[in-house]
C-alpha positions in Angstrom: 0.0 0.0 0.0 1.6 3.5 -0.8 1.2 5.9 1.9 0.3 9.3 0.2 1.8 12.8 2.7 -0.3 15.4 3.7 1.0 18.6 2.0 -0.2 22.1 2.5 0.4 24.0 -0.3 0.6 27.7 -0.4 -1.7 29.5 -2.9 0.4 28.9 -6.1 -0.1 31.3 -9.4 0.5 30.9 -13.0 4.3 32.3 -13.3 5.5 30.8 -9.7 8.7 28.8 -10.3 9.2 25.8 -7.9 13.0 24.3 -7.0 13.3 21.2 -6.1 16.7 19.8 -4.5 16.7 15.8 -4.0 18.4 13.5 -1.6 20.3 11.7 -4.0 24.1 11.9 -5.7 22.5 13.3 -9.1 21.3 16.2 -7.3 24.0 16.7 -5.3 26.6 17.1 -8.1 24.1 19.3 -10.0 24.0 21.3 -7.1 28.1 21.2 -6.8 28.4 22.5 -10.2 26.3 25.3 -10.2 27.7 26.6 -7.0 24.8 25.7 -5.2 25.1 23.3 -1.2 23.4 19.6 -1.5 20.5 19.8 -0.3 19.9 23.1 0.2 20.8 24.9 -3.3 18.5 23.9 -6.0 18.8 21.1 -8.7 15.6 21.2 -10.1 13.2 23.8 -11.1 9.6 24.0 -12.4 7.0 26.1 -13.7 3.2 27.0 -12.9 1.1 27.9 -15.5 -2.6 27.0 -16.7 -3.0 23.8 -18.7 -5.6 24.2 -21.7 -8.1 22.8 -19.4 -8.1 25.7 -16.8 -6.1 23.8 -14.1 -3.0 24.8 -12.8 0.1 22.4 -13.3 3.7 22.0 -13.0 5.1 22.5 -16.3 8.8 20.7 -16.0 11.5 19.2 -18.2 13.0 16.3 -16.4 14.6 12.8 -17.6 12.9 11.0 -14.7 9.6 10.1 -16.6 8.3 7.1 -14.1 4.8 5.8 -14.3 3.6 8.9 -14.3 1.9 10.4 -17.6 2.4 13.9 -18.4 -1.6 14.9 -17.8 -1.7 16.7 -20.7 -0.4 14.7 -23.5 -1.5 10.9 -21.2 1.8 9.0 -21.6 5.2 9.2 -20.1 8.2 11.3 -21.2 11.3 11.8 -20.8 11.4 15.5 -21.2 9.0 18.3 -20.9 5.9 17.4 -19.6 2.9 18.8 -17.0 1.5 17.4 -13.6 0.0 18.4 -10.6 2.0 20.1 -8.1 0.8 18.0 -5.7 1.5 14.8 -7.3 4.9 15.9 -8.3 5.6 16.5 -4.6 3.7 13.3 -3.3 6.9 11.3 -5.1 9.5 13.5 -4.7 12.3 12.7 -2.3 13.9 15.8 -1.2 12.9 19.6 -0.6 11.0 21.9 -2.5 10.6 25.6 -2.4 7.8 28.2 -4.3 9.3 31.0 -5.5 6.0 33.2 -6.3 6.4 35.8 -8.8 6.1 39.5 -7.7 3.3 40.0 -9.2 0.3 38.3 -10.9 0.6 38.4 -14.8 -1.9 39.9 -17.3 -4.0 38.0 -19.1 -2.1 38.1 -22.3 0.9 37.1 -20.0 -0.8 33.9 -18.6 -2.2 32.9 -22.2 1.2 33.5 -23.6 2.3 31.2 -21.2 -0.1 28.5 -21.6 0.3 28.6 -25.5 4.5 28.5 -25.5 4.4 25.7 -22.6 1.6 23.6 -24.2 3.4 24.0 -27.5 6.5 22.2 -26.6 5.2 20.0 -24.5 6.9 16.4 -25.5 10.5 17.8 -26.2 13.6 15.2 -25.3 15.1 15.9 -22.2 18.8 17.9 -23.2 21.4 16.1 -21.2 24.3 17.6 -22.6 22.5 20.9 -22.4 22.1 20.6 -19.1 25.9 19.8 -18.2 26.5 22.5 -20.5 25.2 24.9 -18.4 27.0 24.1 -14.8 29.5 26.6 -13.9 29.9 30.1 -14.5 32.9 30.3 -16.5 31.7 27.0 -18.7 27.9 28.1 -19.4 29.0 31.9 -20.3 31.5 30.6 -22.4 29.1 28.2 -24.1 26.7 31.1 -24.8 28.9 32.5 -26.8 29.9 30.2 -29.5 26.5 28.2 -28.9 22.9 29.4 -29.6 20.0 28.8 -27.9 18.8 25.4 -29.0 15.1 24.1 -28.2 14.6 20.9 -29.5 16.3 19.6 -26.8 15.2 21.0 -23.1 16.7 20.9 -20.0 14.6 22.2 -16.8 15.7 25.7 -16.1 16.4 26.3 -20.0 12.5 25.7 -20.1 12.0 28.4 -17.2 14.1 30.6 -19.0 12.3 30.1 -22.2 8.9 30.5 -20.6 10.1 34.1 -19.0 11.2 35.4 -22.2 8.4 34.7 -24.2 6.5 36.4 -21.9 8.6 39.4 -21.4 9.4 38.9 -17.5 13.3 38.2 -18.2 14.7 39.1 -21.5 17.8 37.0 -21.5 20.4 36.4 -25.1 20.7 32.5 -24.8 18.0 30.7 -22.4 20.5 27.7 -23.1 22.9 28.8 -20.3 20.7 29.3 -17.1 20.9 26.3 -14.8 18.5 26.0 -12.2 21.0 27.8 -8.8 21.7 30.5 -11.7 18.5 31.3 -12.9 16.7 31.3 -9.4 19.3 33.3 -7.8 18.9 35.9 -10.7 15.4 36.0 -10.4 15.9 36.6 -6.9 18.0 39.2 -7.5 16.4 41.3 -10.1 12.9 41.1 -8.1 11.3 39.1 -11.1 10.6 36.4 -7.5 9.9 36.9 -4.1 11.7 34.9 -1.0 10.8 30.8 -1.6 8.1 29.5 0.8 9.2 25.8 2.0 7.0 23.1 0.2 8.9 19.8 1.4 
């Protein structure tokens, strides 16, 4: 019998970014190449937005697939895909913060959202992009002989993506932002408040 948690989750909006940071030695050496601490920096991030169906899901980019379908699409992938928060968090081993955006966005803002998410839905997971992107020296200098490649996507590249297309972070290459990077930055420019603790 799986014993399910009780989570209380904070009122979460379209926009919100969620870290994750897990228990185990994948996260841990994300989290040492990024210049982020085990279990405290983050190694994994997410996205809220609006599903076509009016619910709000976790939009993320991630090669651990499971049994779980992305509840959009209804099958399993190794890549970008959308759940509930609360099911995402019901299996996850590890911590988990809500970083809420400083504001709500505009309707054109959340649709735009919606559309860009929903349309690359089902994208291979980027690996290489993803180890690409550890380190400050490495990822800047990757940026500049390397464009911004979607076909493949990594988690935070996704974020990255979503922000732009929406106007909230205007960035030259959403390839190079790993998940410490692009949080902290966000953080920094006010584009997200202080995290709230989820796990």
């Amino acid at each position: 019998m799986l014993l399910t948690r009780k989570i209380v989750l904070p009122a979460a909006r379209a926009g919100d970014i969620v870290g994750f940071s897990g228990r185990y030695w994948i996260s841990a050496a994300v989290n040492i190449a990024t210049y982020g601490i085990p279990l405290f920096g983050i190694s994994h991030v997410g996205i809220i937005a609006n599903s076509p169906d009016g619910k709000l899901r976790l939009f993320e980019s991630t090669s651990l697939d499971g049994d779980s379908p992305c509840e959009i699409l209804g099958k399993p992938i190794c890549g970008t895909q959308a759940h509930s928060l609360d099911t995402v968090l019901q299996r996850y081993r590890g911590k988990a913060w809500l970083y809420p955006l400083y504001r709500s966005l505009y309707p054109n803002e959340d649709q735009r959202l919606t559309e860009f998410l929903v349309s690359t839905l089902g994208v291979p997971y980027d690996e290489m992009g993803a180890l690409r992107s550890a380190g400050i020296g490495l990822s800047w200098v990757e940026s500049l002989f390397r464009e911004q490649d979607l076909h493949l996507i990594y988690c935070s590249e996704w974020c990255a993506a979503a922000y732009a297309v929406i106007g909230l972070h205007a960035t030259a290459n959403v390839s190079r932002w790993n998940p410490n990077r692009l949080c902290r930055n966000l953080r920094w420019h006010g584009i997200l408040r202080k995290p709230r603790r989820l796990l």
